[in-house]
MARDREN-120738 format. One record per residue (C-alpha): residue number from 1; x, z, y. Coordinates in steps of 0.05 Angstrom, whole numbers, padded with zeros to 5 digits. Last residue first. Layout:
<atoms>
[NUM [X Z Y]],
...
</atoms>
This chain:
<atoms>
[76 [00033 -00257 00488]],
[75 [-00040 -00219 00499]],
[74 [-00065 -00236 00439]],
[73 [00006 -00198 00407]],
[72 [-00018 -00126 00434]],
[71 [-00091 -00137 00416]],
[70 [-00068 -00158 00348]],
[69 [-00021 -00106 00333]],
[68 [-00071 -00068 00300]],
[67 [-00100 -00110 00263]],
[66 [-00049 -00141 00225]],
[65 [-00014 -00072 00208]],
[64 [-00094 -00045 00194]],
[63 [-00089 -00103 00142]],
[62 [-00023 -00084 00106]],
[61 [-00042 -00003 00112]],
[60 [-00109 -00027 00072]],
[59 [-00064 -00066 00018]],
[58 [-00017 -00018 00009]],
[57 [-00061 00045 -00003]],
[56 [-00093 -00004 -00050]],
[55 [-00036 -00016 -00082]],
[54 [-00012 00058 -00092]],
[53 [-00087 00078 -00114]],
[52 [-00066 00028 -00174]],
[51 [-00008 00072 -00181]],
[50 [-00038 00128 -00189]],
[49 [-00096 00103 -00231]],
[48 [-00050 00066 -00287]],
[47 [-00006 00138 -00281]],
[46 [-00072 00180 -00294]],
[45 [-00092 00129 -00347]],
[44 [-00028 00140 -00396]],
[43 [-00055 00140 -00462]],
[42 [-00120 00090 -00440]],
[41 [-00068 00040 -00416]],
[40 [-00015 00048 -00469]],
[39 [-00080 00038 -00519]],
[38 [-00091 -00029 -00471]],
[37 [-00016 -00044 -00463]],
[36 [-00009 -00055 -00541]],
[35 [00041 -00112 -00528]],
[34 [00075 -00068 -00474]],
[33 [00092 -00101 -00415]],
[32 [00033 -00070 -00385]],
[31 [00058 -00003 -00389]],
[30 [00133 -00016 -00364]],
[29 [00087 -00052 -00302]],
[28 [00054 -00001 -00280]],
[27 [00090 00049 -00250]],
[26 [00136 00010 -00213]],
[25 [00076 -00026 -00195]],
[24 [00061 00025 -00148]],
[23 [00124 00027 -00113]],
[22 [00099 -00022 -00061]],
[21 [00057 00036 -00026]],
[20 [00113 00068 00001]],
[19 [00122 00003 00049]],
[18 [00054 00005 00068]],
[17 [00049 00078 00089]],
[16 [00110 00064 00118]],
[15 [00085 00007 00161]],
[14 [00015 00042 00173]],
[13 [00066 00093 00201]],
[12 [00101 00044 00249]],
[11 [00028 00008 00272]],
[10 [00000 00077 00290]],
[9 [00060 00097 00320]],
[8 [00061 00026 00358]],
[7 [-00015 00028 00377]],
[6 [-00003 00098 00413]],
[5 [00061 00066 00445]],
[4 [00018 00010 00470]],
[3 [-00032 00051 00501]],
[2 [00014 00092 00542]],
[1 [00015 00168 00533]],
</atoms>
């Protein structure tokens, strides 16, 4: 298998991963809208977690997106 197509599939599932990630504030934001968001917090902590893993998932398949196609776009 060529080298680039190995860094696209990476790249094109880092961009899914990244793109599923985005739904995490859809979780979170009804509960911090709330004017007692930090007993909503505590009352609903697995979702605040969940989605919070959401970002982060997010925000590492953002970066290895970057990095990743680095090599490919150096060489343009």
């Amino acid at each position: 298998m060529n080298t680039n197509r190995k860094t696209a599939i990476t790249v094109g599932v880092l961009f899914l991963l990244g793109f599923a990630g985005g739904f995490g504030p859809v979780f979170v934001k009804p509960i911090l809208d709330d004017p007692n968001y930090l007993v909503k917090i505590f009352e609903n902590k697995n979702l605040v977690m969940g989605g919070a893993l959401a970002q982060l998932i997010m925000a590492l398949a953002c970066a290895g997106i970057a990095i990743g196609l680095y090599p490919i776009l150096k060489k343009a």
